[in-house]
C-alpha positions as CSV (number, residue, x, y, z in Angstrom):
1,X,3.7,54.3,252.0
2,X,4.9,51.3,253.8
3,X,6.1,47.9,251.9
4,X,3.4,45.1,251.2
5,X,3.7,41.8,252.6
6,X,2.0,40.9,249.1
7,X,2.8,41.2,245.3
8,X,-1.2,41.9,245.5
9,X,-0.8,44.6,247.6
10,X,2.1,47.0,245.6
11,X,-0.5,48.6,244.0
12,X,-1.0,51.1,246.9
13,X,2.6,52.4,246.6
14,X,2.5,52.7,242.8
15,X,-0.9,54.4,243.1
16,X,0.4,56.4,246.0
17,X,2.2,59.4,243.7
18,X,-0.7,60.7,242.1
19,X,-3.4,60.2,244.4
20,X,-1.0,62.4,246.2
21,X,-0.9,64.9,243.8
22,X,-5.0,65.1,243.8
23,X,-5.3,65.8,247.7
24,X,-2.2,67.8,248.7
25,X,-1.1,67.1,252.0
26,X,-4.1,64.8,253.1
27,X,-1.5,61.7,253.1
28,X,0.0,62.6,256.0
29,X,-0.3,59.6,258.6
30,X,0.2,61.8,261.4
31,X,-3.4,62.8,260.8
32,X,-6.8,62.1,262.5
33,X,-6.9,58.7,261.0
34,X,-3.8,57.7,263.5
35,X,-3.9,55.5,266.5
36,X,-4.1,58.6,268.6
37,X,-6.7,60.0,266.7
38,X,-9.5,57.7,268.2
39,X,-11.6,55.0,266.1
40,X,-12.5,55.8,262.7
41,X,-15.6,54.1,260.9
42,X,-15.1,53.4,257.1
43,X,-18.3,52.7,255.0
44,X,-18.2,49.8,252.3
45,X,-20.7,49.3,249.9
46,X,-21.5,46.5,247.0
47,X,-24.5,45.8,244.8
48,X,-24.1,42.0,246.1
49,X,-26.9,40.2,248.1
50,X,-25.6,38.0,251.8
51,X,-25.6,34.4,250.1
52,X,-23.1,35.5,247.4
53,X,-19.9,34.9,248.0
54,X,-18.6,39.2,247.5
55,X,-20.4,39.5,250.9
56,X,-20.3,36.6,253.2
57,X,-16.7,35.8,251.9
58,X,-15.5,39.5,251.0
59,X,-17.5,42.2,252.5
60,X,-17.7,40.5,256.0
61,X,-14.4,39.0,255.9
62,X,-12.2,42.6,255.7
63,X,-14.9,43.8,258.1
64,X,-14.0,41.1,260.9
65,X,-10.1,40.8,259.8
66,X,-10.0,45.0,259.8
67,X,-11.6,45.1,263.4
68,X,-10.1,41.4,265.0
69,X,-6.8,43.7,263.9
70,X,-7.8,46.1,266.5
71,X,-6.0,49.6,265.1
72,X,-9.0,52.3,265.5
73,X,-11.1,51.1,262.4
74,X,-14.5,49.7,261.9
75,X,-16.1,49.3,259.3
76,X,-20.2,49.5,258.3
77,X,-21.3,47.5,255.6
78,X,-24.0,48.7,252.8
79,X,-24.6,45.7,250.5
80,X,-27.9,45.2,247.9
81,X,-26.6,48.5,246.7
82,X,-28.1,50.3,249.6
83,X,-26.1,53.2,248.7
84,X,-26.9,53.3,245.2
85,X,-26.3,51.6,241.8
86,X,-22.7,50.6,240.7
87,X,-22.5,53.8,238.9
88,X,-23.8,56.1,241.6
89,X,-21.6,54.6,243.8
90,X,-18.1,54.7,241.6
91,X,-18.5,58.4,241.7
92,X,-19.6,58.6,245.2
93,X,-16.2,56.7,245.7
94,X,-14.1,59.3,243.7
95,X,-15.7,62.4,245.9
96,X,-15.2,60.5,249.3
97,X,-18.9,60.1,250.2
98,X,-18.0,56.6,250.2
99,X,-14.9,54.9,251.8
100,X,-14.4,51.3,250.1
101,X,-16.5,49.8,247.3
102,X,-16.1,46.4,245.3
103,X,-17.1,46.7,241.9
104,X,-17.3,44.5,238.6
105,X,-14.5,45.3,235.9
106,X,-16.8,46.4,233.4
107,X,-18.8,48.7,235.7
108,X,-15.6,50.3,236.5
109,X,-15.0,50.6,232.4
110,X,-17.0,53.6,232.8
111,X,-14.4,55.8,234.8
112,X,-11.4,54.2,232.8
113,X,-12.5,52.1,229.5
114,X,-8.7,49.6,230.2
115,X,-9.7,48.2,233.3
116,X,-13.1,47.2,231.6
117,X,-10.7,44.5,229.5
118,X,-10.3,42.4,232.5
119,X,-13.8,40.9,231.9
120,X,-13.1,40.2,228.2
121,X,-13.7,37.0,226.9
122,X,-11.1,34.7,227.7
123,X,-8.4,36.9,229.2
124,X,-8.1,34.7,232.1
125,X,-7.8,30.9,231.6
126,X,-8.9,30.8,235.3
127,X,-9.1,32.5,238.9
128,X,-5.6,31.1,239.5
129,X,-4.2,33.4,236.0
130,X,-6.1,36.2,237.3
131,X,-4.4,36.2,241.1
132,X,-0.8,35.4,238.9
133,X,-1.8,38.8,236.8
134,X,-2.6,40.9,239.7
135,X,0.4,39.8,241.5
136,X,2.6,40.1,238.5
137,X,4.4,43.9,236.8
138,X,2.2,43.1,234.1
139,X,-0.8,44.3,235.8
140,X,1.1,47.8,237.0
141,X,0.0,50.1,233.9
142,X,-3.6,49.1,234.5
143,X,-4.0,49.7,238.0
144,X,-2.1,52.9,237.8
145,X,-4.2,54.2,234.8
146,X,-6.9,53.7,236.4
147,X,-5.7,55.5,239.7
148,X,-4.7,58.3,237.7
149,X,-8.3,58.4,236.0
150,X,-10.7,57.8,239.2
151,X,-8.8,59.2,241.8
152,X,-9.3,56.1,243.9
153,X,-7.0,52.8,245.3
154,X,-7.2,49.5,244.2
155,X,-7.1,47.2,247.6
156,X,-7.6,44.1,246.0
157,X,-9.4,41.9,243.3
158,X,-11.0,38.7,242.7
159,X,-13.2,36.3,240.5
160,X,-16.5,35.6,241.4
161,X,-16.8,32.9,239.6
162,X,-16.5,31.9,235.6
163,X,-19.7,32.6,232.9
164,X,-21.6,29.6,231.4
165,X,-24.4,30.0,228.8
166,X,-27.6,28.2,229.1
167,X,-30.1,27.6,226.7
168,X,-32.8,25.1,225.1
169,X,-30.0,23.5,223.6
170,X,-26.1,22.3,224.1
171,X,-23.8,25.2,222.9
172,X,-20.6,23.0,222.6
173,X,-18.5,25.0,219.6
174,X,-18.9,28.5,218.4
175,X,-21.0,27.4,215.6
176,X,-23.7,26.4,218.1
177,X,-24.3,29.9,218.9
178,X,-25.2,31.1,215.0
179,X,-29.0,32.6,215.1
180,X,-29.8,31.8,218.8
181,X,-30.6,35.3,220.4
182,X,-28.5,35.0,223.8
183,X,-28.9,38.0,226.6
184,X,-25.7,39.7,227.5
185,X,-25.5,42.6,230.0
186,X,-25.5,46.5,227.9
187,X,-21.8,47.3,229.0
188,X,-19.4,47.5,225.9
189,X,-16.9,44.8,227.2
190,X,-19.7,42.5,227.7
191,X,-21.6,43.4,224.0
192,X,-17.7,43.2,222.4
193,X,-17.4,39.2,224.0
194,X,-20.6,38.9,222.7
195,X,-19.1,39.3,219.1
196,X,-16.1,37.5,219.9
197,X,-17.7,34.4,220.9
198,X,-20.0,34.4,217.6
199,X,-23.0,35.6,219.8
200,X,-26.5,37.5,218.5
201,X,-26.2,39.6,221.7
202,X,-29.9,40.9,222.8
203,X,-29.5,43.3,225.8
204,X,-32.7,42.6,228.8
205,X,-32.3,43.9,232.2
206,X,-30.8,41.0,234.6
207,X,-34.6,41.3,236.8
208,X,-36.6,40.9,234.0
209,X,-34.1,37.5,232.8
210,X,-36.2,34.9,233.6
211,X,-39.3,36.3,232.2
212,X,-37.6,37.1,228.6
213,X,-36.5,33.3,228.5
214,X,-39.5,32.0,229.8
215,X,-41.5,34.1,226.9
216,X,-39.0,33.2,223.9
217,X,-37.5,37.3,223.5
218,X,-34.7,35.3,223.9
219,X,-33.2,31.9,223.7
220,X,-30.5,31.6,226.1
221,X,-27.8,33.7,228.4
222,X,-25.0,33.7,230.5
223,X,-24.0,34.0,233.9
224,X,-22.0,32.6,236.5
225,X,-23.1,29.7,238.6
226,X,-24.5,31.5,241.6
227,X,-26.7,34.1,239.2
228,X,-27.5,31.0,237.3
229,X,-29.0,29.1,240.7
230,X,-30.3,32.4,242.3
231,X,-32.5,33.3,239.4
232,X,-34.1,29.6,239.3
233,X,-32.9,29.3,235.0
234,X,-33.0,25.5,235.2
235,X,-37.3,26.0,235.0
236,X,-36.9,27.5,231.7
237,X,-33.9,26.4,230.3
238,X,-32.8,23.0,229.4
239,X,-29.0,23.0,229.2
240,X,-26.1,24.4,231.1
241,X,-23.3,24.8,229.2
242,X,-19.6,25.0,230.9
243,X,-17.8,27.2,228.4
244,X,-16.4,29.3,231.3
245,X,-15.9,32.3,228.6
246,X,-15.5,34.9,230.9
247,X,-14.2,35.3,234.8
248,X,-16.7,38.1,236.4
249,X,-14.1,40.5,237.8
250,X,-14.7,42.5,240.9
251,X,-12.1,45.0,242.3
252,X,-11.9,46.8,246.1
253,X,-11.5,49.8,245.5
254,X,-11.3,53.0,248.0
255,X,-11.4,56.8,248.1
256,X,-9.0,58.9,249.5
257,X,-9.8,58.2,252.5
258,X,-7.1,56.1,252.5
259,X,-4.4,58.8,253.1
260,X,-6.6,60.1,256.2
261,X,-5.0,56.2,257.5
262,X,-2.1,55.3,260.0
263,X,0.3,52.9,258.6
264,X,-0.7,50.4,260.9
265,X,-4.3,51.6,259.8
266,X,-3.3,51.1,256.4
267,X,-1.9,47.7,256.5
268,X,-4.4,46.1,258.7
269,X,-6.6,46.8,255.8
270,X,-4.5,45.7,252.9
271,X,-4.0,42.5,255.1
272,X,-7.8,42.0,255.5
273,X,-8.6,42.7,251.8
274,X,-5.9,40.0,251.0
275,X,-7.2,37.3,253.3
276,X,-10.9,38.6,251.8
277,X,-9.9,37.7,248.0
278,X,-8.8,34.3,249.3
279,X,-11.7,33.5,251.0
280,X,-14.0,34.3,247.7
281,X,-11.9,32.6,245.4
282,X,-12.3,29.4,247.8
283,X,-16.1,29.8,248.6
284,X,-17.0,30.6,244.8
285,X,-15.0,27.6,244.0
286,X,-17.0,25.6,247.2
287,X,-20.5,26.9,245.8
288,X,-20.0,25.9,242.5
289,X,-18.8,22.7,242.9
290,X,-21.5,21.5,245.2
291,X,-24.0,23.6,242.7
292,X,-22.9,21.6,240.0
293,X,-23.5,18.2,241.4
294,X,-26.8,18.9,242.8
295,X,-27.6,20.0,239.0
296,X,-25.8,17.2,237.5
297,X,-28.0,14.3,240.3
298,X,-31.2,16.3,240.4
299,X,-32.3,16.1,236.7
300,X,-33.8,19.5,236.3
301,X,-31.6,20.4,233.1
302,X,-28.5,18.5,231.7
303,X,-25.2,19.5,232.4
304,X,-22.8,20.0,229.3
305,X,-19.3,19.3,230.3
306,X,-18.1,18.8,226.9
307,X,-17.6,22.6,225.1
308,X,-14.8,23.0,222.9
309,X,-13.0,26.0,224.9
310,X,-10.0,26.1,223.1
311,X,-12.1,26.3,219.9
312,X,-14.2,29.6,221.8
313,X,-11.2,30.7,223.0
314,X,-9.2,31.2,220.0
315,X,-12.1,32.8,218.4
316,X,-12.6,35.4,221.0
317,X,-9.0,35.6,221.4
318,X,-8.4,36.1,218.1
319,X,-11.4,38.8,217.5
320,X,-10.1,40.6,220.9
321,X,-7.0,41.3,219.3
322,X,-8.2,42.5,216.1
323,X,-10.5,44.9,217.9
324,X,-9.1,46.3,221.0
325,X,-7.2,49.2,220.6
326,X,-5.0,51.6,222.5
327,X,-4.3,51.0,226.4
328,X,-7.1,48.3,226.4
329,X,-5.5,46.4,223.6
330,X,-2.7,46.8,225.8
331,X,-4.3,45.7,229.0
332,X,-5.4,42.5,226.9
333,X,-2.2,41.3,225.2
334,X,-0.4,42.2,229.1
335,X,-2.9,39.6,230.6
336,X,-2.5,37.4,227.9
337,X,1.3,36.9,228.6
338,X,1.3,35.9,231.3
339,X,-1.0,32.7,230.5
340,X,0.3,29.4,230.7
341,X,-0.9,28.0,228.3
């Protein structure tokens, strides 16, 4: 494997040994991937619809940067999980039906439970501490674990944005939340921040969201901004809460494929992811801000910019480490140092 331009990008070469070990002799560049072996066509699939940011700002952007770099590869995008749900498609991943994927943290939890812990409550102060993790050592054991569990690379990874509850009242401290029945997604990370935060977790489908708030099965929910304005919450809720509790993680990850690559193959595409995870850090941060505003002039629900995070945070923090165990309590108290604050 070649050198990265990138901190970002050193997970390729750390990943490269037993990835290796899994296919034999497919990492041979001389192969039909090379420049002289014609164009190849790489598929790349996501669950995410065209206004969110994962596909106008990611999934387009390492398609136009991998074929502006003009090095054999195009790529086809799938998104609206076309090619299946995110657990159909994490396994299609791992057998090679399908080249590059980007996937939440917690989805991913399924393959390798560690990785799940980068969408625990609070891990991240903001998108900034999760690029200075990624880029850091401390982010080595996960990525490899999960390499060594999967069978897959790690291109990239970014945040799509932080979580915010809503709900017919202001959730400012921890004690807001006792008795008020708030949805969480059924994945164990998100069920365990649920506890963390002092939550009564109730689990409802995210399509059926609206309809459970709008009946009373439950009394509020979180989500991150764009989820929040896509599914129209403000008509049945009356407060938006900015307790930024959790970053929603997504990762780029690809099969082996990857070996089948030229060098020059292989770096145009590290090079495209890394311009991608830019681009969705800035456009998430874009979206929100100007969703915010709108919310905070319009009058449809009240904006509450007054939570007491370092009061949630310690909580969950606090509860995280009590709980975790093993590589993820690892994975947590790794992130962790390399906080600021």
């Amino acid at each position: 494997m070649i050198a990265r331009r990138s901190p970002r990008m050193k997970w390729i070469a750390l990943m490269a040994a037993p990835a290796l070990l899994l296919v034999g002799c497919a990492g041979d560049s001389g192969g039909e991937g090379g420049a002289e072996g014609g164009t190849m066509e790489l598929t790349l699939a996501h669950s995410y619809n065209p206004d969110q940011p994962q596909d106008r700002c990611g999934a387009a952007v390492i398609k136009e940067e991998v074929e502006k770099a003009d090095v054999g590869l195009t790529i086809e995008l799938f998104g609206s999980s076309q090619l299946g749900g995110d657990a159909d498609r994490i396994a299609s991943v791992a057998s090679g039906d399908i080249d590059i994927d980007i996937q939440g943290a917690s989805a991913l939890g399924a393959v390798y439970e560690p990785i799940s812990v980068l969408d625990a409550a609070y891990a991240f102060d903001d998108a900034a501490h999760l690029a200075e993790f990624m880029d850091s050592d401390a982010s080595d054991k996960v990525i490899e674990g999960f390499a060594d569990a999967a069978g897959v690379y790690t291109l990239g990874a970014w945040s799509a944005g932080a979580r915010h509850f809503t709900a017919n009242s202001p959730i400012r401290t921890p004690e807001d939340l006792e008795g008020m029945r708030i949805r969480f997604p059924g994945s164990p990370q998100f069920l365990m921040n649920a506890k963390a935060l002092g939550a009564t977790a109730t689990e409802v489908a995210y399509e059926e969201l609206y309809l459970a708030l709008q009946q009373g099965t439950v009394e509020g929910q979180e989500n991150p901004i764009t989820n929040i304005k896509s599914q129209n919450l403000a008509e049945v809720q009356d407060y938006l809460s900015l307790s930024a509790h959790q970053l929603n993680t997504n990762l780029v990850i690809m099969s082996q494929k990857w070996n089948d690559l030229s060098e020059e193959q292989q770096e145009a595409l590290t090079d495209a992811v890394e311009v991608a995870v830019d681009e969705v850090t800035a456009c998430v941060a874009e979206d929100e801000e100007a969703t915010i505003e709108e919310w905070r002039t319009g009058g449809d629900w009240e904006v509450i910019d007054d939570v007491d995070v370092d009061a949630f945070q310690t909580k969950a923090v606090a509860y995280l480490e009590e709980t975790l165990e093993g590589e993820s309590l690892e994975v947590f108290e790794a992130i962790r140092s390399t906080s600021s604050k």
